[in-house]
C-alpha positions as CSV (number, residue, x, y, z in Angstrom):
1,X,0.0,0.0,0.0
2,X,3.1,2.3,0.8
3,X,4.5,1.8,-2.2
4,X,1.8,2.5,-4.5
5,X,0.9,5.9,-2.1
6,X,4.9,7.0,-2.6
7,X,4.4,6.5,-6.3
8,X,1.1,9.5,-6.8
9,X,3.4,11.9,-6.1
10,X,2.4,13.7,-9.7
11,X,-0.8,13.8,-8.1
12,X,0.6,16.3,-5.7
13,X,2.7,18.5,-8.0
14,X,-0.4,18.7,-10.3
15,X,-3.0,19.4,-7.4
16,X,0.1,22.0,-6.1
17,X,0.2,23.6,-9.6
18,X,-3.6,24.3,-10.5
19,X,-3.9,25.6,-6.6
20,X,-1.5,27.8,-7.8
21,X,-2.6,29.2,-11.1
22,X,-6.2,29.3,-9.0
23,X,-4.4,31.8,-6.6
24,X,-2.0,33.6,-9.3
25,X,-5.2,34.0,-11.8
26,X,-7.2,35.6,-8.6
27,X,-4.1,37.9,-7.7
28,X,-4.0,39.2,-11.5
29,X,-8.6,39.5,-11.5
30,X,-8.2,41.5,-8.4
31,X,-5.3,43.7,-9.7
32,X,-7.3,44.4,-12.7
33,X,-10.5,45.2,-11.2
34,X,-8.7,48.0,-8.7
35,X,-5.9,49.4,-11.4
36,X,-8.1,48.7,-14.5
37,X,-4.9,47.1,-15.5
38,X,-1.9,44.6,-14.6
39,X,1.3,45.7,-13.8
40,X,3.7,42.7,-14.4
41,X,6.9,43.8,-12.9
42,X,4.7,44.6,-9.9
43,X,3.4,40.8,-10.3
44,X,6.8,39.2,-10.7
45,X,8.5,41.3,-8.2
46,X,5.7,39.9,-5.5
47,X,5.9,36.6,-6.6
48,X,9.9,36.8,-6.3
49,X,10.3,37.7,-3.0
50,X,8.0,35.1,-2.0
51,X,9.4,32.4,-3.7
52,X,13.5,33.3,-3.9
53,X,14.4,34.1,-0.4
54,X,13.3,30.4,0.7
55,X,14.7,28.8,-2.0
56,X,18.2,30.7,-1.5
57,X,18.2,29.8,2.3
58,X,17.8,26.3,1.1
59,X,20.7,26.0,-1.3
60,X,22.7,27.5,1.8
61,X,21.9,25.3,3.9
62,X,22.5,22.7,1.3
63,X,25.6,23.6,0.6
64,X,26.6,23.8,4.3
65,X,25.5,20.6,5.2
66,X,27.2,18.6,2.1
67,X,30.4,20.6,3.2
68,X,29.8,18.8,7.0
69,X,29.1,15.4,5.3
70,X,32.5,15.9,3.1
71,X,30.0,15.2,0.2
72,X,29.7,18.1,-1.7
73,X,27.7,18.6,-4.9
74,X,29.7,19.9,-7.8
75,X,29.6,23.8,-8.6
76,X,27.8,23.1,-12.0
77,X,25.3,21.9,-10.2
78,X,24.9,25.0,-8.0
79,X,24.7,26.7,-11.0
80,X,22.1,25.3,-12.4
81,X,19.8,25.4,-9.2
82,X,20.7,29.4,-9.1
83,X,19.7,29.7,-12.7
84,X,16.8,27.5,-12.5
85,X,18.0,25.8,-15.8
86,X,17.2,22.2,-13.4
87,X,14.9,21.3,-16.7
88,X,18.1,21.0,-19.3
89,X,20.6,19.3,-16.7
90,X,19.6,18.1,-13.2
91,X,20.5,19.7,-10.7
92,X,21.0,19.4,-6.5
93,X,17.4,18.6,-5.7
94,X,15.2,17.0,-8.4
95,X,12.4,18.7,-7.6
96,X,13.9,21.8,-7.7
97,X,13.0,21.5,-11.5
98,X,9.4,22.5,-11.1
99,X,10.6,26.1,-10.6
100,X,12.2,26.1,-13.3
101,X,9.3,24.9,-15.2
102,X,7.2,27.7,-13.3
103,X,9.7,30.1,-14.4
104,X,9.8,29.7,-18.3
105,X,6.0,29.0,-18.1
106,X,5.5,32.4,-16.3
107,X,7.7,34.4,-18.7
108,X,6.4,33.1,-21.4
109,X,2.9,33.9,-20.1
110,X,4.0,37.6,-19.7
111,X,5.2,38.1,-23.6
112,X,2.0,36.5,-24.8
113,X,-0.2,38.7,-22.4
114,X,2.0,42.0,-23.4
115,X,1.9,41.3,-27.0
């Protein structure tokens, strides 16, 4: 029964992502309705320092606790966490990747909205 539980885990990250748009699309309705428009660096800045600082103090402490254990993860893969590029190359934590999903999706969002 365990096993088959640990293996939905997609059911999660799914459930996690549509919560998510639910809230972000309700942010942006709400914006609108006040401003009569949407200001995006406003959006992305908000969004940032909600997500980032956590993330960041995670990678520290990462890296702090791999330098304990002797065990430390190469700097590529640093790299690759910081630039959220997890998608092309894996990086520290594997689900660390969704963000960079969330990232490119976002972006991408923005240009077709502002074009």
């Amino acid at each position: 029964m365990l096993l088959s539980i640990s293996r939905m885990g997609f059911v999660g990250v799914d459930l996690f992502f549509a919560l998510s748009d639910f809230l972000i699309s309700g942010l942006l309705y709400k914006e609108y309705h006040k401003r009569r428009a949407i200001s995006f660096q406003r959006f992305f800045i908000r969004r940032g320092l909600t997500i980032y600082p956590a993330f960041y103090v995670m990678l520290v402490v990462t890296f702090v606790v791999q330098l304990l254990a002797g065990k430390l993860s190469g700097w590529g893969a640093y790299m690759r966490e910081i630039l959220f590029v997890q998608d092309y190359k894996p990086g520290i934590w594997i689900h660390c990747a969704s963000l960079g999903s969330r990232r490119i999706f976002t972006s991408c969002c923005r240009f077709y909205c502002c074009s």
